[in-house]
Every structure is written in structure tokens, then in C-alpha cells.
N, C-alpha and C positions, 0 to 999 in steps of 0.2 A: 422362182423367177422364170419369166419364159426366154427373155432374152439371155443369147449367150456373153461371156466377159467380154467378148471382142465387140459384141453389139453393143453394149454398156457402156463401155469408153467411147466409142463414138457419138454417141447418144449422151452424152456427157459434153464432148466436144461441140457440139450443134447447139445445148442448151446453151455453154457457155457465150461463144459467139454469136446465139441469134437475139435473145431474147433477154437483157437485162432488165424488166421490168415482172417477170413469169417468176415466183419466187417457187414456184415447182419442179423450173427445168433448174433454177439457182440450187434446189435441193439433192437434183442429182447430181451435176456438177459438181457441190460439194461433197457427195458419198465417193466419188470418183479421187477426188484429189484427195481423200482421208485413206484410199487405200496405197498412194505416197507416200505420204503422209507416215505410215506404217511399213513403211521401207517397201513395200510391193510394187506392184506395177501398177494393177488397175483392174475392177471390175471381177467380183468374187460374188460368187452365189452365196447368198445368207440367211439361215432362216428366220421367217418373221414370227418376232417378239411376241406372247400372247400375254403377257403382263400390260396392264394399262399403263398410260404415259405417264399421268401423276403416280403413281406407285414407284416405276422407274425412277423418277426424279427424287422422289425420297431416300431412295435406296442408293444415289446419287449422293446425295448430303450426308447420308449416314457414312458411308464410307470415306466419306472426303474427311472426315472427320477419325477414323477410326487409325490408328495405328501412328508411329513417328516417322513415316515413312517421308522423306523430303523437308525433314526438321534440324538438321544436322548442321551446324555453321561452327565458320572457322576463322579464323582474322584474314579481312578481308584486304584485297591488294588490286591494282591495276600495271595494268601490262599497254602498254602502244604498236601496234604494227606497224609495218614499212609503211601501209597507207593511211594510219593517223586510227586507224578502228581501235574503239577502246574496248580490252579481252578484260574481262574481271579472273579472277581466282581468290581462290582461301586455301590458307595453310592452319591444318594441325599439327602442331608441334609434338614430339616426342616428349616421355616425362622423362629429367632427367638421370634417373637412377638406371631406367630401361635401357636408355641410352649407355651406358656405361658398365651393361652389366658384362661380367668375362667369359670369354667363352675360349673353347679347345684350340692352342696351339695350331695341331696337326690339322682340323680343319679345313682351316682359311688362313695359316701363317701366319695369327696376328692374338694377341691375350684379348683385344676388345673388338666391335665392333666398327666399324667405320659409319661416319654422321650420313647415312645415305637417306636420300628424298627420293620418295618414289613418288612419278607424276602422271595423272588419270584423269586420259582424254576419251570424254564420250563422243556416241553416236548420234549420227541423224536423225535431229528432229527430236533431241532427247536435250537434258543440261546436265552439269556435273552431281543432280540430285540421282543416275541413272544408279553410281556408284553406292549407295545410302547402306548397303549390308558390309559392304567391306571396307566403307570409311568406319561406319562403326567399330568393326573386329581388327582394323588397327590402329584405332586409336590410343595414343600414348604408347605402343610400341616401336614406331617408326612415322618419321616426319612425313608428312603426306601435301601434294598439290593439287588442288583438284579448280579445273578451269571451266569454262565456258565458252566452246566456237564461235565464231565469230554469228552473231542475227540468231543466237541461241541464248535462251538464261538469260542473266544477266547482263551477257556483254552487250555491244553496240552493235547498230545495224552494219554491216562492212561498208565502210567507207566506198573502196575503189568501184561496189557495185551500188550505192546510191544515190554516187553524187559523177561518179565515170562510164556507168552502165557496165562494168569490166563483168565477164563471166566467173564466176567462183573456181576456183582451180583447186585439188589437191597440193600441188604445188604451196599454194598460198597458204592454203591450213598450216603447212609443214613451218613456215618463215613462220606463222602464228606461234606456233609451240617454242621455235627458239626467241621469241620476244618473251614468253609466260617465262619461259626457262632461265633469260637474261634477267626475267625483275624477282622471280622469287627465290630461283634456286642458283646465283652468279655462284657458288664455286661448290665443291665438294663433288664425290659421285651419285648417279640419278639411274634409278630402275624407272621406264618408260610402261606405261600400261594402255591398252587403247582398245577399245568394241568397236567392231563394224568402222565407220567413217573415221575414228578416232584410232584404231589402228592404221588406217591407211595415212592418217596424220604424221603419225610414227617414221613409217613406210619413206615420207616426203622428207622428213625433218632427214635420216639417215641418207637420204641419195641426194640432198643437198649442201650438207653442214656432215660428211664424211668421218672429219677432225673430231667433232664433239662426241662422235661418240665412239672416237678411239678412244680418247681422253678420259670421260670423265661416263660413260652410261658402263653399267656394271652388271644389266639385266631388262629382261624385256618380255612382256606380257602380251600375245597378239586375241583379244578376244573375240571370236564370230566375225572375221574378218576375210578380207581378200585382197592377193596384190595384183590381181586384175583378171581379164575375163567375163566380166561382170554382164555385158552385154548377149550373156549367152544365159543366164540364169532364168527360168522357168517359172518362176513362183509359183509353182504347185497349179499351172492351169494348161490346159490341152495345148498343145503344138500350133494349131489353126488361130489359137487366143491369142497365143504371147507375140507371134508374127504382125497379130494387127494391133497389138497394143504396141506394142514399138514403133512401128509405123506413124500409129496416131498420135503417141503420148508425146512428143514434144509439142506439136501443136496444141494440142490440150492443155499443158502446164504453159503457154506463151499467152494462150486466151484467157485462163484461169488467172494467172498472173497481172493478168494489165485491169483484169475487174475485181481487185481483193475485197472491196469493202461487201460486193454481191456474195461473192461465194463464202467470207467468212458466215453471212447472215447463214447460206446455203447448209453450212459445215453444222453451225448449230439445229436448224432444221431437224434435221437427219442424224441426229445425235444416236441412236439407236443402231440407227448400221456402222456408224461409224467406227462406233465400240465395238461391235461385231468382228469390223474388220480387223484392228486390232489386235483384239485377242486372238484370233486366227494367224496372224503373221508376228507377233510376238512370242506369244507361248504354246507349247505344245502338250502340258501335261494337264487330265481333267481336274486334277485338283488346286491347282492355285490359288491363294488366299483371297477372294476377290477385291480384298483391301488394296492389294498391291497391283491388281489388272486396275483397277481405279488411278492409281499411282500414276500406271504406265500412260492411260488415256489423258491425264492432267499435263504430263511432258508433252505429249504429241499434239494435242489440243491445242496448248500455248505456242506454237509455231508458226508462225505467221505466214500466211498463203505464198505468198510473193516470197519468202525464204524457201519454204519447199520450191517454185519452181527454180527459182535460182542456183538452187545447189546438185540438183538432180542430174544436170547433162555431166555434172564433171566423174558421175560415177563410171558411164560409159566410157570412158575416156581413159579411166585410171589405169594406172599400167605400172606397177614399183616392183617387177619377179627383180631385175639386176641389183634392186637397193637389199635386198634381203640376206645378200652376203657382207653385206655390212656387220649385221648379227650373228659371223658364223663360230667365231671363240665366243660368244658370249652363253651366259644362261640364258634358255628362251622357255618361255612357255607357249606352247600353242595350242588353245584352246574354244571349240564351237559342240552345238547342239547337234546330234545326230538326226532331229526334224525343222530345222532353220530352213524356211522358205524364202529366206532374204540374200542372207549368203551362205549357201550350202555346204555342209562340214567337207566336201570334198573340194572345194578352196585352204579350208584350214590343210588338211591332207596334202596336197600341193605346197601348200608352206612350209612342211613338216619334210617333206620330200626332198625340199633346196636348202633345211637346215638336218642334218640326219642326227644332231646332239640334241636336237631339242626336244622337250618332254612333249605327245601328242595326247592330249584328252578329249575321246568326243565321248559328251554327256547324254544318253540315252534319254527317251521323253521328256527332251528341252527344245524349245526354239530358239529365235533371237535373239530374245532378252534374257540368257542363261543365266545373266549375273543377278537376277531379278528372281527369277524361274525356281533356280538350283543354289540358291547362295554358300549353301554349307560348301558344294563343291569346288564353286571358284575360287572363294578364302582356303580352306584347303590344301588347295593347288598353290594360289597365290603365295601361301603362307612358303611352302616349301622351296618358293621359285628365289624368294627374300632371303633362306639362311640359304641356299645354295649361293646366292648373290654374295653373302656377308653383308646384308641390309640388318639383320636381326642376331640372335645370337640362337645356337641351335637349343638352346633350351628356352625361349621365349613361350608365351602361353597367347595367343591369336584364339580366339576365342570362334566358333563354325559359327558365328549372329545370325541368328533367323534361320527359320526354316519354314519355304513357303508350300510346300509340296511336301506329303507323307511317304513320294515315293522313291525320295532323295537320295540318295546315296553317295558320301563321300569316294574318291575313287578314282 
């Protein structure tokens, strides 16, 4: 490409506002809004495809087909928000011998385990299919929640922003998670798991509702996340770029947004860079199953234009460092990719820094989607993070499900 990213996004910006009729400028427009979309900023150099389109698109279908990836269903439930937005979730249930099985005294002070639900809130632009390796490898070992943000998945479009125009607030996600929490999990204790946006959910839910997780959360999962700073993040583009993508990008996502039905057409267009972009800001290792980068582009794809812009300004804004001593007796796991262009492992590091008991993993040759990327490693972790909790028993068998990279390494 001759232009640079910061001339891209603006050029982006101009299509969207000038010309709704030009399904050329609607095509960049939508490569632009796909690199949001992808948790970036905006306007990544990509090299062009030399595969032919229909080849592409086979290759498309065969994939969409290949693997269980996003097959995974559980009994499903609904949850209401303060502002009437209907969250969906599924629970798997533990089997009940697992449940029950005994474990060491000196431990955890107790012959059995306690009935814990551990509940898994995904990222941006993603739905709770994000989790699909670690719902599998605990399966029947421990009770599992797995929900849907609000104008994600399943759930509903958020009320307060489509019928109030209200801006999306972290805040709001956090009242989210105690509504999912009130319908599926009313009593017992809860290990909280969260990526990216869905950690910051977390984040909201403990610097609001204090009590609940003196009470009753027993552990806490922060994946590829951050309690803020966010507005200083780089996404791996020159100094000169990311200045004018900020500048521009809210204008960009205001115009993109008020023309969704164009830029959808746009988004499919350009389906090629799209994926491009993508995988670029998802994952970082050359070998990925392209089954599962397929996976990822099916989440991000299904997101509906006018969702991304809507949710985007509350990144800049986010700010939870004070909620983060909420977690500070607790177990934590604090875990990101050491090449995350979205939220860079030196946010996790920071998290890790204002909790000094918690466990810090960064997973070498992973990006974003580590849970995706790396799964042996996060179950793993995950795994160890639940008998430290007393969610499992220390002799349970968590099985490393999948491996999408040969270069993996538990650890």
C-alpha cells in the first residue's frame, strides 16, 4: 500500500461521510472499521492475497465447516439488566461424582470441594463461543457460566443505547455481570474469568458491588486485559499513525455508525483484508490451525457495525487500577501474550504489580486471542488457578483440549 495508516483512516473517514452511493469508498470504510473490529485502531498495511477470490471463498466454507469449534452448548438461561437488555448465558453443570470427589485436608481445610461456578466473560467483538477450549476441558469437572455482552452473541441489542442513545460504559458491563450472576449463580462461591473487555467487566463488577466479592468470588482469572491506560496503546503502528488515528477514529466510528446498512455491504467487500487484519491483531504465532483464525473471523464478522462503534469510546475512558485491590487476598491469575497489539502484556504486568500474590504468565508467540492461540496454556493455568481456589479437587484431571499451535508450551 502507498498510503500510510494514518492516511487510511482518514480516507476511510471521507468515504464514509461523502459518498454512500460509491460501494468502493463503502469498501474501504469497511476495511477500516474491521481493523476495530479486531480490537486495533485502524489502518494496517496488508499484503495483497494472490489466491483468486473464488478459491478464497472455498477455502472459506471448508473451514467454516471443519472442526467443533463454536459447537459447544449448555442449558440455556436469561438474565435482565437495570435497563431491561436481555444477557443470555448457558450453564454446564458439573457431574455429580466430580463434584464430590475428596480431597486433602491440609489443602484447603475442608474433605471436599465446595459447589464453585466459575463464570466466563468474553471480549470485544467476540461471544462466549471465544472460550470453546476451556469450556470443553472443564467440562463436568466444575460448574461453568458462560454469557454474552450485551449487542454480542446471543444477547440483546443494549437497551439504554437503542432506545436512550446512552453511551456503553464499562461501568454498565460490570451491573451486566451482576444480573448474569443474580440468575445463574444466586448463591454459592464464583471464580470470575474475563479477556480483554470481559476482564474489564470484572474490573466494574468488583469496584461496584465490593460485598459480592468479599462474600462469595474465591478467585479470579484476568485474561489479555487492562485496568486502564488504554488510550496510550500503539497497536504496533508508528508514532505519527496512532496520533492521527485517534484524532480521527472517533469521527470515523460516529459516520460508520450512522450508515451501518453501507458499511456492512463494505465489510463483506473487502472480506480479504478484513481477515488479514485479523489475524494480524489476534494472533501472533505462524502456525495457527487456520480452522480456528476462521473461528475467530466468524466472531468478529458477526458484530454488528453500529456495536463496534458504540462500544469503543468506553475503552478510552476505562480506568478500574483502585478496583483491583478488591482481589488482593484472593487467587488471581494474571494472564496476556507477550505480542498482544491490543492490550499489551505490559498492562497485564501492571496488574500483576498492584496484586504481588498473583500468578503472572506471559505466553511467548501469542497475541490477543491467547485463549484461542495457546489453549493448552491457559487451561493449564486456568486449571491450577481452580484447585488453588478450592473450585476442584487437587487431584482432578482438566484435560490441555486442543492444541492450535506446534509451538505451545504449557508453562
Amino acid at each position: 500500500m502507498s498510503e500510510t495508516s494514518a492516511e487510511a483512516v482518514v480516507s476511510a473517514a471521507s468515504a464514509a461521510a461523502s459518498s454512500a452511493g460509491n460501494w468502493r469508498k463503502a469498501g474501504v470504510a469497511g476495511a477500516a472499521i474491521g481493523v476495530v473490529a479486531a480490537g486495533a485502531a485502524a489502518g494496517v498495511a496488508i499484503e495483497r492475497l494472490t489466491v483468486g477470490r473464488g478459491m478464497r471463498n472455498k477455502a472459506r466454507l471448508a473451514l467454516d465447516s471443519t472442526g467443533p469449534y463454536g459447537t459447544l452448548r449448555g442449558t440455556p438461561g436469561k438474565a435482565y439488566a437495570d435497563d431491561g437488555t436481555e444477557l443470555y448465558y448457558e450453564i454446564d453443570e458439573a457431574e455429580p461424582e466430580t463434584a464430590l470427589t475428596p480431597r486433602r485436608r491440609r489443602l484447603f481445610g475442608r474433605k471436599a470441594p465446595a459447589p464453585v461456578t466459575v463464570v466466563f466473560s468474553h471480549g470485544y467483538c467476540l461471544n462466549q463461543d471465544s472460550w470453546h477450549f476451556q469450556r470443553a476441558a472443564l467440562r463436568g469437572v466444575v460448574r461453568t457460566v458462560h454469557w454474552d455482552q450485551r449487542s454480542h452473541g446471543r444477547s440483546g441489542r443494549g437497551a439504554a443505547q437503542l432506545e436512550d442513545r446512552k453511551p456503553v460504559t464499562i461501568d454498565q458491563l460490570g451491573r451486566d455481570l451482576l444480573a448474569v450472576i443474580e440468575a445463574a449463580v444466586p448463591e454459592g462461591p464464583i471464580v470470575l474469568v474475563g479477556h480483554s473487555m470481559g476482564g474489564m467487566t470484572v474490573m466494574a463488577l468488583a469496584e461496584q458491588f465490593p460485598e459480592l466479592i468479599r462474600d462469595r468470588v474465591v478467585g479470579v482469572a484476568l485474561v489479555g486485559t487492562s485496568s486502564g491506560r488504554l488510550g496510550e496503546v500503539n497497536f504496533g503502528l508508528p508514532v505519527a499513525g496512532v496520533a492521527a488515528v485517534r484524532r480521527v477514529l472517533p469521527g470515523v466510528l460516529k459516520a460508520l455508525g450512522q450508515q451501518a446498512a453501507l458499511v456492512e455491504r463494505g465489510r463483506r467487500a473487502t472480506a480479504d483484508l478484513f481477515a488479514g487484519v485479523i489475524k494480524r491483531y489476534s494472533f501472533a504465532s505462524r502456525d495457527v490451525d487456520p480452522a480456528v483464525v476462521r473461528f475467530a473471523e466468524r466472531m468478529i464478522e458477526g458484530t454488528p457495525i453500529d456495536v463496534v462503534a458504540e462500544f469503543y469510546p468506553a475503552f478510552t475512558e476505562h480506568d478500574k487500577t483502585a478496583a483491583l485491590a478488591r482481589f488482593a487476598e484472593l487467587p488471581v491469575l494474571v494472564l496476556a501474550g507477550v505480542k498482544d497489539l491490543v492490550t499489551p502484556s505490559e498492562h497485564s504486568e501492571a496488574i500483576a504489580d498492584l496484586l504481588p500474590d498473583a500468578e503472572l504468565v506471559l505466553v511467548p508467540d501469542a497475541g490477543h486471542l491467547v485463549m484461542l492461540e495457546h489453549p493448552e496454556v491457559v487451561t493449564d493455568r486456568l486449571a491450577d488457578l481452580l484447585v488453588r481456589a478450592g473450585a476442584v479437587p487437587a487431584g482432578a484431571t482438566v484435560g490441555g483440549y486442543g492444541s492450535t499451535s506446534s509451538s505451545a508450551q504449557p508453562g
